[in-house]
N, C-alpha and C positions, 0 to 999 in steps of 0.2 A: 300384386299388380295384375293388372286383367291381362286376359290372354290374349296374344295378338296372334292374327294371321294372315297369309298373303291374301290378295286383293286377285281373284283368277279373272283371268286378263278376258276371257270371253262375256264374265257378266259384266265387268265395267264398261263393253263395248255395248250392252242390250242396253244397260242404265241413259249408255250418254247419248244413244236412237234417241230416248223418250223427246229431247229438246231439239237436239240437232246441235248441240251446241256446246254439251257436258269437255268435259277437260280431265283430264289426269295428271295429276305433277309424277314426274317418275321417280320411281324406286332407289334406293341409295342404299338399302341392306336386305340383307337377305328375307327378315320378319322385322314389321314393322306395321303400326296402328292405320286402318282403313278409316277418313272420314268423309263423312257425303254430306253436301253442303245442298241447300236449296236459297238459291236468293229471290228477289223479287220482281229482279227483271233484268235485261242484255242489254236493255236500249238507250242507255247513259255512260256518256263520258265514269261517272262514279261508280256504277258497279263494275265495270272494267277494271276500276283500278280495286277495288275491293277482292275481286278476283284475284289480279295480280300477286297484293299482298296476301294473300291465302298462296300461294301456288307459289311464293318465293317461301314464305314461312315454313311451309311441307317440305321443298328441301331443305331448308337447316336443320329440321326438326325429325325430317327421317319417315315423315308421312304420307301417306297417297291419299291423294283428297280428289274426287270424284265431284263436280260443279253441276247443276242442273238449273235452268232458268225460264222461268216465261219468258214471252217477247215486249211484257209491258206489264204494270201495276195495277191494271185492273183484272188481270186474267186467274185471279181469287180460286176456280175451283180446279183449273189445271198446275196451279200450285201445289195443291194439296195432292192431288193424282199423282204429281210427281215426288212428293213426299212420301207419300204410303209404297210407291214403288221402289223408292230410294230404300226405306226400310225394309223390302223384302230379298235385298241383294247381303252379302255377307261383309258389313261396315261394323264398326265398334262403336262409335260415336256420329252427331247429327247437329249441324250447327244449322239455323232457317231465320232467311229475315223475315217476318209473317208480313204477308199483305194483309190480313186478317189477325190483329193481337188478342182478340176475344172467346173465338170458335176455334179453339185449339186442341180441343181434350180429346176427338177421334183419334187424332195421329199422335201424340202424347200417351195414347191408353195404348194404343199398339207399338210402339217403340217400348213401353216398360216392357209389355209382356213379351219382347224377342229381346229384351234386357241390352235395348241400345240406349247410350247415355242421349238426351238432349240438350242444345245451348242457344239462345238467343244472341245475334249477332244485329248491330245496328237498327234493330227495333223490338223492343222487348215484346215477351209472352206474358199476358198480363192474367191477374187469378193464379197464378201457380209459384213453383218454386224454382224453375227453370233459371239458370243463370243467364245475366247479361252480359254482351263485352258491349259497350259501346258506350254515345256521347252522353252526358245531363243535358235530357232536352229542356226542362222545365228552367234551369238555369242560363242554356244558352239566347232562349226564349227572352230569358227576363232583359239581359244582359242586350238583344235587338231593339227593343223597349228602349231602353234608355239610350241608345243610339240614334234612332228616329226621331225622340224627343230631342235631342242636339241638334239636329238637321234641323227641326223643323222649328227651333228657338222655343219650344215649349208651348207652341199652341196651333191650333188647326182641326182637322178632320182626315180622320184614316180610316181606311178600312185593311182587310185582311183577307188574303186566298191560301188558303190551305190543302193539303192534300187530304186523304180520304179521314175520316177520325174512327173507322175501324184501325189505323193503325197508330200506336199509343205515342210513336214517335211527332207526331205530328200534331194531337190531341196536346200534347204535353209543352212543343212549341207554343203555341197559340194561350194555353194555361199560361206562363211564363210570363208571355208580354203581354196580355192581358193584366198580372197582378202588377207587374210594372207601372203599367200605364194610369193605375187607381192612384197616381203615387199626383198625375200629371192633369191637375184639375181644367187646364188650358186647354185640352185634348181629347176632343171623342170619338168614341169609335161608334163609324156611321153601319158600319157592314160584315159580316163575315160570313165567308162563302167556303165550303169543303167539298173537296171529290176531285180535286186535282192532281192526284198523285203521278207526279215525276213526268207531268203533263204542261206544255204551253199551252197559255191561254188562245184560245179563239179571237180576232182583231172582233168579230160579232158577238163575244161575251166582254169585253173589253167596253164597247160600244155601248154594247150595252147598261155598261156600271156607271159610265162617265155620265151619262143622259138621266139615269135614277141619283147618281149623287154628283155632280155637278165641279163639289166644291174639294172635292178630295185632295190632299197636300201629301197623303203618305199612303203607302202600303205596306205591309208586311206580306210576307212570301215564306210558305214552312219549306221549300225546294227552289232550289237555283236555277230547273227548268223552266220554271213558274216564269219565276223571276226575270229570266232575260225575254220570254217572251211578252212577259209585260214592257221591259224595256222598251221594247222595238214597238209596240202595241200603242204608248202612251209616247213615242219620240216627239218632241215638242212644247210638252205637256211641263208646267213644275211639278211632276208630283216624284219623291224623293221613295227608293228604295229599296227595304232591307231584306235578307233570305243569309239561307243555308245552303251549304257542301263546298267545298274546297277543289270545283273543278275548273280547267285551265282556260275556259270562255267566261266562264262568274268571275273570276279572278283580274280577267281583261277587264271586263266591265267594272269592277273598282275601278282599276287605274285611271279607267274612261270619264269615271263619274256616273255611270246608268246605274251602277247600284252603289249606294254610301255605303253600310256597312252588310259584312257579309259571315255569317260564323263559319269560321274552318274545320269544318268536319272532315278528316281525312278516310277516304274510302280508304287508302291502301293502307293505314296505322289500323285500320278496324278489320279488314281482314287478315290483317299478317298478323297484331292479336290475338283474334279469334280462334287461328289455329295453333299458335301458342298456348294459349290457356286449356286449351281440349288435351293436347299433349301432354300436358303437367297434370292435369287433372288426372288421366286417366294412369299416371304413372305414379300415382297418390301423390305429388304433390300440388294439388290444388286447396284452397279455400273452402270454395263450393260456395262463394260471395259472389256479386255485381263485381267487374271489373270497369269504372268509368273513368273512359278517356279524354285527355285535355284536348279544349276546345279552344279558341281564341277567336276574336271580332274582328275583323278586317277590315281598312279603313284606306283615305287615300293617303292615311299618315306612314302607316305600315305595309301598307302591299309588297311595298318595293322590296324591304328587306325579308318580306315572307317569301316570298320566288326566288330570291336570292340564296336563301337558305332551302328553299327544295318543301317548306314546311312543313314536311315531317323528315327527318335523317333515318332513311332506310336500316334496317338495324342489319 
């Protein structure tokens, strides 16, 4: 088993300076595994809860897990800044959700060579051998597809706002319902637009779509931010729809009808996961496999019982 050691309480205080923001779950034994997590951003309802279940996980599991974050999804190179610094503190393992799934192998070459393990958490490391914990985008993708398609009785004009396609989560939605939608000859896709990551839209890029395509009946949305700001964006409007994340304003907005269906991607199942699997892994018993988590469509048929149940049963 690898060797574990204490977490000395002065560097985890420089580490968690870098954000203003870092977190510690406390200690529970005397020696126990150090993980430093970097995610992609503070500024959502979802990564909060991803936090959460990360930092509930740590104590069950006997871990101290050190959080570092941007302030947003575009902030790409201070990500990384905080990654190579997270690496030079004294961690065992390294879970990162990449804003960037591509441009990985700086910080990858240098975690090998201070022989910290890495893990991909809610948006894969793509090119490598890196494990994942998180959803089947390309599945849950398909699976918004064919919900749209209901909505919309099987015919019309849609388009698509996605977030950045540097990150493979989002690349991999839009793949999805995409091959879905070849299934849907009544149905074309007028548009797709990327770079919105974990961003609402503008009412002046909104404006702007409605005036270039006129006739639009649906949208897909790879982020719930997206989503509800298109909401509010298009009030009025029929145009129907669909996104991702399982956070407690997306959720409303089923029940409401501003979004028909919605994938329940659970932030806090993905991070209390995530440090799950680092724990076992590093205490040999892991895989060294993708761990992908269940997902489910949200609808106005099901909502009610998903909130009732909490949709995910905190372990």
């Amino acid at each position: 088993m690898r060797k574990k050691y204490i977490c000395i309480l002065v560097a985890v205080i420089g580490v968690c300076s870098l954000s203003g923001c870092g977190s510690s779950a406390k200690k529970t034994e005397e020696e126990q595994v150090t993980i430093g997590v970097v995610t992609k951003s503070k500024s959502s309802e979802y990564w909060l809860s991803v936090c959460d279940g990360m930092k509930d996980a740590a104590e069950k599991y006997h871990a101290d897990v050190v959080i570092l974050s941007p302030d947003s999804e575009t902030e790409e190179e201070i990500q990384k800044n905080m990654i190579r610094d997270l690496l030079k503190t004294d961690i065992q393992a390294m879970a990162v959700s990449p804003i960037d799934s591509y441009e990985c192998e700086d910080y990858l070459n240098f975690a090998r060579e201070k022989g910290i393990s890495v893990y991909a958490c809610d948006t894969p490391i793509e090119d490598s051998e890196i494990p994942y914990i998180g959803i089947d985008n390309e599945k849950l993708g398909y699976e918004l597809g064919e919900q749209l398609a209901k909505a919309l009785d099987h015919k019309g004009k849609i388009g698509v706002i996605a977030g950045d396609f540097k990150q493979a989560g989002h690349r991999m939605r839009v793949a999805g319902f995409e091959k879905y939608m070849e299934k849907e000859p009544g149905i074309t896709i007028e548009m797709v637009r990327n770079g919105y990551s974990n961003m609402r839209v503008s009412q002046k890029d909104v404006d702007e779509i409605l005036v270039k395509y006129p006739d639009l009946n649906g949208i897909m949305a790879t982020s719930a931010v997206t989503a509800l700001g298109l909401s509010e964006a298009t009030e009025g409007r029929e145009i129907s729809i669909v996104s991702v994340d399982a956070q407690e304003d997306a959720l409303k907005a089923v029940q409401d009808g501003r979004i028909v269906a919605l994938g329940a991607q659970s932030g806090y199942q993905i991070g209390y996961e995530t440090i799950r699997y680092i724990v076992k892994d590093l205490e040999g018993e892991g895989t060294g496999e993708d761990e992908i988590l269940d997902s489910q469509v949200l609808t106005k048929e099901n909502i009610d019982t998903y909130m009732k149940d909490d949709g995910y049963s905190h372990p």
